[in-house]
GUVEX-226181 format. One line per field, with one value per residue: x, y, z of N, C-alpha, C in turn. Coordinates in nm, 3 decimals, always signed. Last residue first. Layout:
BEGIN
n.u	X | ...
n.v	Y | ...
n.w	Z | ...
ca.u	X | ...
ca.v	Y | ...
ca.w	Z | ...
c.u	X | ...
c.v	Y | ...
c.w	Z | ...
//
This chain:
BEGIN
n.u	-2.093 | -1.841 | -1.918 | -1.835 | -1.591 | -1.481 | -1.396 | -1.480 | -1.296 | -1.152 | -1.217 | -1.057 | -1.075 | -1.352 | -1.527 | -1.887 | -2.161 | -2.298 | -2.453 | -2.274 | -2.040 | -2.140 | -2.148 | -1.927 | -1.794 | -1.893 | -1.852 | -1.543 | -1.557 | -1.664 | -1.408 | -1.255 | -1.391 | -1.287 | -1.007 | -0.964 | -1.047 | -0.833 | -0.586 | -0.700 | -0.563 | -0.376 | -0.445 | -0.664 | -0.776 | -0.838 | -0.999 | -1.229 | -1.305 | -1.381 | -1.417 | -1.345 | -1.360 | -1.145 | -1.261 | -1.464 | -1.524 | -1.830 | -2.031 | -2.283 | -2.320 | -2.090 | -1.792 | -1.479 | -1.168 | -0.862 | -0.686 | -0.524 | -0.623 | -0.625 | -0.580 | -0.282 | -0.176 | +0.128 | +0.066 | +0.084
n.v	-1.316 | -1.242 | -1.397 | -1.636 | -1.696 | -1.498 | -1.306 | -1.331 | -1.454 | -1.301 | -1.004 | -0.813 | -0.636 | -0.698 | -0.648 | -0.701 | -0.851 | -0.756 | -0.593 | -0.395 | -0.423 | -0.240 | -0.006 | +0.021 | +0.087 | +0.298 | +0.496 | +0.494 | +0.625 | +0.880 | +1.012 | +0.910 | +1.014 | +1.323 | +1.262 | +1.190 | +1.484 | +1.623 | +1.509 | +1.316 | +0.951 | +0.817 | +0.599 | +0.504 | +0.387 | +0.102 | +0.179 | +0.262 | +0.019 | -0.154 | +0.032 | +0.071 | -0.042 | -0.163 | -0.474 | -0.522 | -0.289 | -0.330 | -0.376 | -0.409 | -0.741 | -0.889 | -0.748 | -0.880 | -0.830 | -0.744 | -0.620 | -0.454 | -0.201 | +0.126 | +0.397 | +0.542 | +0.718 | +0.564 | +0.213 | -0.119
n.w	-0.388 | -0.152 | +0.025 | +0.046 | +0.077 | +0.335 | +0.507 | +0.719 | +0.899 | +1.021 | +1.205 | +1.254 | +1.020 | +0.838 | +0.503 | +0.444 | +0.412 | +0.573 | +0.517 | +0.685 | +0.539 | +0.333 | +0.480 | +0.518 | +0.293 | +0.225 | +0.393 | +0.329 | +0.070 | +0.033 | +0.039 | -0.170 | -0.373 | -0.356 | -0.382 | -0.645 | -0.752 | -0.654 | -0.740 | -1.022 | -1.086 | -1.157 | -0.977 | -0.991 | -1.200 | -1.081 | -0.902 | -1.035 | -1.199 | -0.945 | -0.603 | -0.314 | -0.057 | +0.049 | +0.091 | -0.099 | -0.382 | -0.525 | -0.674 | -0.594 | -0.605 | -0.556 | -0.379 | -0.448 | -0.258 | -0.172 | +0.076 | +0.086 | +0.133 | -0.022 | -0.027 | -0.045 | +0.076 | +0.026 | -0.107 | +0.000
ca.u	-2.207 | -1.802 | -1.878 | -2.018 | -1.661 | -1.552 | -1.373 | -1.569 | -1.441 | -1.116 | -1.264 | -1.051 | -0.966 | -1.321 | -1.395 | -1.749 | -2.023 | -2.236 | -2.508 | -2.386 | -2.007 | -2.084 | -2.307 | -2.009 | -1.730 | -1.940 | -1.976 | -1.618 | -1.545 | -1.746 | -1.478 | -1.195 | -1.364 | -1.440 | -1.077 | -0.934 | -1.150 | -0.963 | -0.657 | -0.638 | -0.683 | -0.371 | -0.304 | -0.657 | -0.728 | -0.699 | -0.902 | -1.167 | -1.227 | -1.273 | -1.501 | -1.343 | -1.465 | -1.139 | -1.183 | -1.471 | -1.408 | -1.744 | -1.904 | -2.261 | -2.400 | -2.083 | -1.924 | -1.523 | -1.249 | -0.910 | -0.834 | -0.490 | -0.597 | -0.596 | -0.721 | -0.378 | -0.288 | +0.055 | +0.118 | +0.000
ca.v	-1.317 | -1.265 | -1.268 | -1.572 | -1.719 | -1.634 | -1.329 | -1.216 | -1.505 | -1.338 | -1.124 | -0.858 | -0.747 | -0.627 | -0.721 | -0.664 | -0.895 | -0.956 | -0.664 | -0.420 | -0.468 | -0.355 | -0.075 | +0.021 | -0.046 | +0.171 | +0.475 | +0.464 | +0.493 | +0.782 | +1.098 | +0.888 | +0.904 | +1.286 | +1.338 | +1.110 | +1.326 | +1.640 | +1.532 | +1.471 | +1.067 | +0.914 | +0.669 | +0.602 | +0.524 | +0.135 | +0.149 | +0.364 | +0.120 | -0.189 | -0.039 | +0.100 | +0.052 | -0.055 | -0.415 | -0.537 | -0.384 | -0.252 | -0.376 | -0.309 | -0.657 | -0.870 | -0.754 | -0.796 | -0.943 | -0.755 | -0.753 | -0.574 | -0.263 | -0.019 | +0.327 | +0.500 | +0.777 | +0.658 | +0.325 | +0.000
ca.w	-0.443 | -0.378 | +0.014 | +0.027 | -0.112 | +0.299 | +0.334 | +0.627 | +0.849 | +0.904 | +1.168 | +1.355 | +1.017 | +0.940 | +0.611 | +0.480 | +0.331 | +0.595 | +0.472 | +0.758 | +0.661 | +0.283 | +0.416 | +0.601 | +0.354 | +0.116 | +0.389 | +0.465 | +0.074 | +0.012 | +0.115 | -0.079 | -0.387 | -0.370 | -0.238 | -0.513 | -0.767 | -0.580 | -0.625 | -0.978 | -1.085 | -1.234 | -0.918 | -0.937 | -1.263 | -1.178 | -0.857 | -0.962 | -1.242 | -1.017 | -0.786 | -0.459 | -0.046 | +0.066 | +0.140 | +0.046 | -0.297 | -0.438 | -0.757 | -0.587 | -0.645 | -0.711 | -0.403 | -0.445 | -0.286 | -0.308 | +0.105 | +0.058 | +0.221 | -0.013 | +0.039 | -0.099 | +0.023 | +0.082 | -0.099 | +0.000
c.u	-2.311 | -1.978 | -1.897 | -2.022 | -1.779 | -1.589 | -1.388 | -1.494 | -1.540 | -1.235 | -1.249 | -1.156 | -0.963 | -1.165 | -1.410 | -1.663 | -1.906 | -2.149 | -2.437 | -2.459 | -2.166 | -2.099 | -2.248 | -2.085 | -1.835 | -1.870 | -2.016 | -1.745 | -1.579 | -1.732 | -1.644 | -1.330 | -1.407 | -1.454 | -1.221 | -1.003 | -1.093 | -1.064 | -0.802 | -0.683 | -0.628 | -0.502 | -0.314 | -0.533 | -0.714 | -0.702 | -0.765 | -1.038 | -1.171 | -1.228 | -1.364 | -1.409 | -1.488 | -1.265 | -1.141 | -1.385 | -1.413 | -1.676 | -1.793 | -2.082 | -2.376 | -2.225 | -1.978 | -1.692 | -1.398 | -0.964 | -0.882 | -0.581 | -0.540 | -0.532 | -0.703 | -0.483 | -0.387 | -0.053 | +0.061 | +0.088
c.v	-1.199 | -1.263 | -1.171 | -1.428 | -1.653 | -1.588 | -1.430 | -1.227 | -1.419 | -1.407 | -1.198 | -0.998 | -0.820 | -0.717 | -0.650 | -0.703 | -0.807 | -0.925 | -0.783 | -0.527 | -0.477 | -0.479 | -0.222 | -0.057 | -0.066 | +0.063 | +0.332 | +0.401 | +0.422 | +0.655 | +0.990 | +0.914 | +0.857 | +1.151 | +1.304 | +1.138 | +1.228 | +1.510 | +1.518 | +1.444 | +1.219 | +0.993 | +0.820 | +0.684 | +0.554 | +0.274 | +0.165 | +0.319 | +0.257 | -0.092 | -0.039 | +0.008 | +0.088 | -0.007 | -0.282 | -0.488 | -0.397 | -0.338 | -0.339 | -0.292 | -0.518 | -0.789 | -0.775 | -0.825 | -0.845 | -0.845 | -0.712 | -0.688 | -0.401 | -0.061 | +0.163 | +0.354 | +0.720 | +0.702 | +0.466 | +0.123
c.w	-0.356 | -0.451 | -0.091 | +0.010 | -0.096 | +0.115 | +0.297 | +0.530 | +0.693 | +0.811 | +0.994 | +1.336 | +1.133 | +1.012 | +0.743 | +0.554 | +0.353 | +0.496 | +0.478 | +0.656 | +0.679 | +0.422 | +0.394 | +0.580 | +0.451 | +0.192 | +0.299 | +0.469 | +0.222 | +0.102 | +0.113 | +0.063 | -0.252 | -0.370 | -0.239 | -0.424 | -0.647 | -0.631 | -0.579 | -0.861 | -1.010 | -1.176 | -1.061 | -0.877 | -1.097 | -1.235 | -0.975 | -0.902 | -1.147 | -1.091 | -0.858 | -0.540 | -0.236 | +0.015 | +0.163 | +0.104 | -0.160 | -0.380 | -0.650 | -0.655 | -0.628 | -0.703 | -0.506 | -0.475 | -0.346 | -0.279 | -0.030 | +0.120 | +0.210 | +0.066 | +0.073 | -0.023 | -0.048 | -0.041 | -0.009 | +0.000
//
């Protein structure tokens, strides 16, 4: 993980909202996001809490204090 960047090295990803259990990104925000300008990062960045949340309150988020949450059920 580089500075600034969101990733947590839990790449698993929701298949009904596209969002990475782990940090909160969608597959294309992840690969433009070392070229995105500041401020799109910032507007990104300023979401992703709220998408690991929801993620976590429907069973499918990580929380590293439970490894359980990267089960295959995760992925559907």
């Amino acid at each position: 993980m580089k500075s600034g960047d969101p990733c947590i090295s839990v790449c698993s990803f929701d298949g009904r909202s596209g969002w990475c259990i782990g940090c909160g990104r969608t597959v294309p925000e992840i690969r433009a996001w070392r070229k995105m300008q500041p401020r799109a990062r910032q507007m990104v960045s300023r979401d992703l809490k709220r998408r690991v949340e929801r993620l976590s309150e429907q069973g499918k988020g990580h929380t590293p204090s439970d490894p359980a949450s990267l089960s295959q059920d995760s992925l559907s």
